[in-house]
Each structure stands twice: as C-alpha cells, then as structure tokens.
C-alpha positions in Angstrom: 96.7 -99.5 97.5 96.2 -101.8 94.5 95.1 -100.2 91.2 91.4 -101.0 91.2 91.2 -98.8 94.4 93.4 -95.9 92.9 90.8 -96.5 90.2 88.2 -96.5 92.2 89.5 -93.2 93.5 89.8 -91.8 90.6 85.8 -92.5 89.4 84.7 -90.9 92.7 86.6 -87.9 92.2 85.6 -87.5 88.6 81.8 -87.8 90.2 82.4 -85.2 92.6 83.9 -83.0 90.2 80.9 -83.6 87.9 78.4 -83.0 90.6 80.3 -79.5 91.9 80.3 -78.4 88.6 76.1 -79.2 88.3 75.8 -77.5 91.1 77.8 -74.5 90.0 76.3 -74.0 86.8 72.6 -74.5 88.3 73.6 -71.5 91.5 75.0 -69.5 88.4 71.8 -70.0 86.3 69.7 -68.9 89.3 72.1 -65.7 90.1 71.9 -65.1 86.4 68.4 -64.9 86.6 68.2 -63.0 89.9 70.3 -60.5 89.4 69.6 -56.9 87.1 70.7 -56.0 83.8 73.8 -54.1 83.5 72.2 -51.8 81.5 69.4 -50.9 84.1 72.5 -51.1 86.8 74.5 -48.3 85.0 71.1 -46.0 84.9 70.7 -46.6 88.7 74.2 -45.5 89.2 74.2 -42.9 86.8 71.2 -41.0 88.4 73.0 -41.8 92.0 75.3 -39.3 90.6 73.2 -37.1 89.8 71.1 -36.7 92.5 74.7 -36.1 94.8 75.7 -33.6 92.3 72.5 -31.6 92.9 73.1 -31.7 96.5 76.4 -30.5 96.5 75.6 -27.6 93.9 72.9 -27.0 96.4 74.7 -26.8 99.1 77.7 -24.4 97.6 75.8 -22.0 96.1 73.6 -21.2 99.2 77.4 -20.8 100.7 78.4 -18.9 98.5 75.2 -16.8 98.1 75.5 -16.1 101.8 79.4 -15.1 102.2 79.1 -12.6 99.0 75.8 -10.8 100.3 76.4 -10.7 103.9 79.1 -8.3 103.9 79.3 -7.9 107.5 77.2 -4.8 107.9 73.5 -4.7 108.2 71.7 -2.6 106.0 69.7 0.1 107.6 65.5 -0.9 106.0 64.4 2.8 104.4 61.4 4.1 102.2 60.5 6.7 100.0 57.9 9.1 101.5 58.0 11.6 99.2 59.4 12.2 95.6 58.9 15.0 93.3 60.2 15.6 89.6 59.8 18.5 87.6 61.0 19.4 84.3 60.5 22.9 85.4 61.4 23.1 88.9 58.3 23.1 90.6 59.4 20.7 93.4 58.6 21.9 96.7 59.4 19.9 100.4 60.8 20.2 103.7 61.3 23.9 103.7 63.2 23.1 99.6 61.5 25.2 96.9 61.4 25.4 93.1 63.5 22.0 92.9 64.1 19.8 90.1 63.3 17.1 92.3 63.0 16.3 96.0 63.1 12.6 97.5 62.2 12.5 101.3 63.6 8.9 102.5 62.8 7.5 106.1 64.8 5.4 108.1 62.4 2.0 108.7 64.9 0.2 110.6 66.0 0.5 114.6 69.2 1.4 114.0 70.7 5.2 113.1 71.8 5.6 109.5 75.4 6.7 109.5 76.6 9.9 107.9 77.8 9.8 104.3 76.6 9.7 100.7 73.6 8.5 99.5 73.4 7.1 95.7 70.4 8.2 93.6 69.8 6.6 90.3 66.9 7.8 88.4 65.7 6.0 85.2 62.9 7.9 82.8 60.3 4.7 81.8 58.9 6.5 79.1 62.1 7.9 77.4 64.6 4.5 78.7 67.2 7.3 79.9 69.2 7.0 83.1 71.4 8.9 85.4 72.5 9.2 89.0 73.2 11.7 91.3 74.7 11.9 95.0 73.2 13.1 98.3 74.8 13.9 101.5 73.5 12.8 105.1 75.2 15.3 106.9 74.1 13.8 110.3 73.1 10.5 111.1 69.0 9.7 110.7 67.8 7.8 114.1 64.7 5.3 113.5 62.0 6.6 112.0 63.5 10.0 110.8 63.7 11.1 107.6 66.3 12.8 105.2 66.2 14.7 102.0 67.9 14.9 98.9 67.1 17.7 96.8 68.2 18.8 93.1 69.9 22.3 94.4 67.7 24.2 92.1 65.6 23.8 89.2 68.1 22.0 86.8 68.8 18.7 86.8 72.4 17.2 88.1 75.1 17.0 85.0 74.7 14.1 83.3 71.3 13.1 84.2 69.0 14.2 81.0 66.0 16.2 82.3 62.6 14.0 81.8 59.6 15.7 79.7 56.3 16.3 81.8 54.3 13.8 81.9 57.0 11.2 81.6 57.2 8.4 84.4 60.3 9.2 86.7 61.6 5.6 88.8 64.5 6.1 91.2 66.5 3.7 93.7 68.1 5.2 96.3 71.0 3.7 98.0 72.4 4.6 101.5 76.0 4.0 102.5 75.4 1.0 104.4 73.4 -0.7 101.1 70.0 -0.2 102.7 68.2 1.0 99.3 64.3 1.9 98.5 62.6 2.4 95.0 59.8 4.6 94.1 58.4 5.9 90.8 56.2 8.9 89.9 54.9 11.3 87.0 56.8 14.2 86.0 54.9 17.5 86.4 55.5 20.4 84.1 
C-alpha cells in the first residue's frame, strides 16, 4: 500500500472513532437522563431493609413467643365461683365456717386437674398491699368440679396483711399446671 491509502486509512479510522464516540456520549446522555438519582436509589434501598428487618423480627418473636409459653403442658381453663374475705372471719362455704376467706374454683376445662398446690395471691386495691398463700388439691378435680381453698380459721395466712372491711380484695389463683383465674370482691366486717 502506498502512503495516500495508509492515509486514507488513517482518516476513516479517525471518522469512525469520532462517530463511536458521538454515539457514546449521546447513549450516555440518554441513560443519564433515564436513570434515578442516587439519592432516591439509596432511600429505595434503605427502606428495602427495612421492610426485611420487620419481617424477620416478626417472624422470631412469634417463635420465640411460642417455644417460651407453650411449655409442653396444657393448662387446665378454671373460674372463680365463689370468694369470700373477712376481716373477721365470717367466711362461710362448702361445709367451711368462720373463715378468713374461702375461694371455691371450678375446673372449666375437659381434662382432670392433677393433685398438688395451688398458688393464691391476693392484692388489697384500696390499701396496695399483697400476699400469697398456698392451697392443697388433695385429689384430682374432673371437668366441671370444684375445689376449695380456705384460710384454716379466722386469721389471715403469715405474711399476708389482713384487709379492713370494706376494702376491695382481688386474687389470682394459680393451679399446678398454670391454668389461673382472677376474681375480686368487698371485704365484709
């Protein structure tokens, strides 16, 4: 090849190297256009996050909500029929006399509450004092029995303070399977 075709060549090369580059900076001038703003991008991205965040924390604490309450056991449903407080021992049910209190609970499930001891917390709303005290189910309480726990006399257990007449008495009573049951009443002289 002589040197006015390498020139030649060299021209059209120079043209197509022009006319790529035109091209290339019109298709980037359109994309730049076309595309979004960083700015809104990193918001998008951000609340993408987010959003999976607050489906994982959704979905672990129902998980873990589940495995700590369901301890394997089915609490047996009960109820309160009956409670009695008396600062003076008036309390009188199920064959019990001159009481301190008397709670008669029923079994509302359709299962048999097991033997064992029975947790009774008892909080004065008037006064704000609290205490507990202990029942026994000497034999197991078959669906829609009943059971009662009783002071065993006129005074009230150690270390629950004795609530004035007229005050209002709330308990919760717990069984030894977890079923529990709240009720509240006035305190009678």
């Amino acid at each position: 090849m002589d040197r006015t075709g390498i020139y030649l060549l060299k021209i059209w090369m120079v043209r197509i190297q022009a006319l790529d580059s035109a091209n290339l900076f019109k298709r980037m001038d359109r994309e730049r256009r076309s595309a979004i703003s960083p700015i809104i991008a990193t918001l998008l991205l951000i609340l993408i996050a987010i959003g999976a965040g607050v489906l994982v924390y959704a979905y672990v604490v129902g998980f873990i909500g589940n495995t700590t309450q369901n301890n394997g056991n089915n609490p047996v449903p009960i109820s309160v029929d009956y409670f009695c407080a008396s600062n003076s021992g008036k309390c009188n049910a199920n064959g019990l006399s001159n009481q301190a209190y008397v709670i008669v609970i029923r079994n509302a499930g359709s299962s048999n509450i097991a033997t064992g001891t029975a947790q009774i917390y008892f909080t004065d709303i008037t006064s704000g004092a609290t205490g507990s005290a202990t029942c026994q189910i000497s034999s197991s309480v078959a669906p829609g029995s009943t059971y009662t726990c009783a002071s065993n006399g006129s005074t009230w257990p150690s270390g629950t303070t004795q609530p004035a007449s007229g005050d209002t008495l709330s308990i919760k009573v717990v069984n030894p399977d977890g079923g529990q049951a709240t009720s509240s009443v006035k305190v009678v002289a």
